[in-house]
Every structure is written in C-alpha cells, then in structure tokens.
C-alpha positions as CSV (number, residue, x, y, z in Angstrom):
1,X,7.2,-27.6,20.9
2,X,3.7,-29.6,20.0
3,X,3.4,-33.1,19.5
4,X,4.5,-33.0,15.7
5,X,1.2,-35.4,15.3
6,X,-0.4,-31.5,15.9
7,X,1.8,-29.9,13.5
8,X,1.2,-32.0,11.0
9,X,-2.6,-32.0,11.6
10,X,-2.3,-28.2,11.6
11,X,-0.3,-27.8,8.2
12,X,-2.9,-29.9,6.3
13,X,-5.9,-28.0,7.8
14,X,-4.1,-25.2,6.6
15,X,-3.5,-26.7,3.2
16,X,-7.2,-27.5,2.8
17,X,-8.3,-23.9,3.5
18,X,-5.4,-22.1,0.7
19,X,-6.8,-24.7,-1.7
20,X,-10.4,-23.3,-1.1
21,X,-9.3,-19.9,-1.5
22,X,-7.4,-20.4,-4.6
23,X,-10.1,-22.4,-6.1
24,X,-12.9,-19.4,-5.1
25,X,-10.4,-16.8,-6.8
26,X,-10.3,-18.5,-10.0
27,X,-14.3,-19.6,-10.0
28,X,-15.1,-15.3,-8.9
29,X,-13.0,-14.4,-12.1
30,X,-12.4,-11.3,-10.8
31,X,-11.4,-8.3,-12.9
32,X,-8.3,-7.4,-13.0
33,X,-7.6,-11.0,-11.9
34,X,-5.4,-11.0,-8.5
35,X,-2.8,-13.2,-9.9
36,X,-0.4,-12.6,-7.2
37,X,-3.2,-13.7,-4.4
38,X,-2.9,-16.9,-6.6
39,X,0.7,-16.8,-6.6
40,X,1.2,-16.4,-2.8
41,X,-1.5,-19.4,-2.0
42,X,0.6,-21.6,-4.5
43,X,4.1,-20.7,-2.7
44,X,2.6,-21.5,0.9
45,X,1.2,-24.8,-0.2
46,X,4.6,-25.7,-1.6
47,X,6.0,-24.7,1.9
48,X,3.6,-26.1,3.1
49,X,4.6,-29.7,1.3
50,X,8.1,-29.6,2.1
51,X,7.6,-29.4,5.6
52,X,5.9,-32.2,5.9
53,X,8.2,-34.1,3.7
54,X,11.3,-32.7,6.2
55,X,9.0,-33.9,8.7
56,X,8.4,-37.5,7.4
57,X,12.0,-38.0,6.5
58,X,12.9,-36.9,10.0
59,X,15.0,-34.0,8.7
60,X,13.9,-31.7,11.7
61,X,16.2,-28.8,10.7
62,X,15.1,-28.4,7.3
63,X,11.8,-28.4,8.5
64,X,12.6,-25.9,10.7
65,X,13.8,-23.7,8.2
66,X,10.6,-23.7,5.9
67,X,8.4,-22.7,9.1
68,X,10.4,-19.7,9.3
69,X,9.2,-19.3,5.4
70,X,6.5,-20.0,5.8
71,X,6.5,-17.0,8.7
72,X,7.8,-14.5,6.7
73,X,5.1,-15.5,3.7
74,X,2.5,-14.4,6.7
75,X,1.1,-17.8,7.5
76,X,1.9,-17.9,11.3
77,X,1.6,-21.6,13.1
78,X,0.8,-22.1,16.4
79,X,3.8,-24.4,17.4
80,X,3.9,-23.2,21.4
C-alpha cells in the first residue's frame, strides 16, 4: 500500500473535483434535474470524509472498510 501521505492527497483531489461537478449540475439547471447525479456526488464525499477521519484517528480498519464503499459507489483509488 502507498504512503497514506498519497492517499490522503488523492482523496482530497478527488473531493475537490465531485464538489465541482455538483456545483456545475446545479448552476446547468438541467431539465429534468439529475437529482440522483447529485445524490451520488454527496454519498462519495461523505465516504470520502470518513476515511480520512478513520485515517487521522488511526482507525485503519474502518478506513479500510469505506474504500471498499467507496469501490462499489464506482470511485476507484489507486492504492497499489
């Protein structure tokens, strides 16, 4: 496994780029609205944040457990 220094670094990139998507979805208004787009991008960042919390309390299995989430929401990190 990476450097979790990398991990970390890698989660928040990713966190930046689903805030920018969400943010263009609601400023395109689209018709119909894609609410679950909007829903999905809220449940990964929420993954997102309790990873690094397991991370920064050290609680490496928990972490462990929302990356698999995360996987199975589709947002694949590169951890080899």
């Amino acid at each position: 496994m990476k450097d979790f220094s990398l991990v970390i670094i890698q989660l928040k990139n990713r966190q930046i780029q689903i805030d920018k998507k969400i943010n263009l979805l609601i400023a395109q208004n689209l018709d119909p609205f894609p609410f679950e787009r909007l829903e999905k991008g809220k449940k990964l960042i929420e993954l997102i944040e309790k990873i690094l919390q397991a991370i920064e309390g050290d609680d490496l299995i928990l972490a462990g457990m929302h990356i698999k989430e995360l996987e199975i929401e589709g947002l694949k990190l590169d951890l080899g």
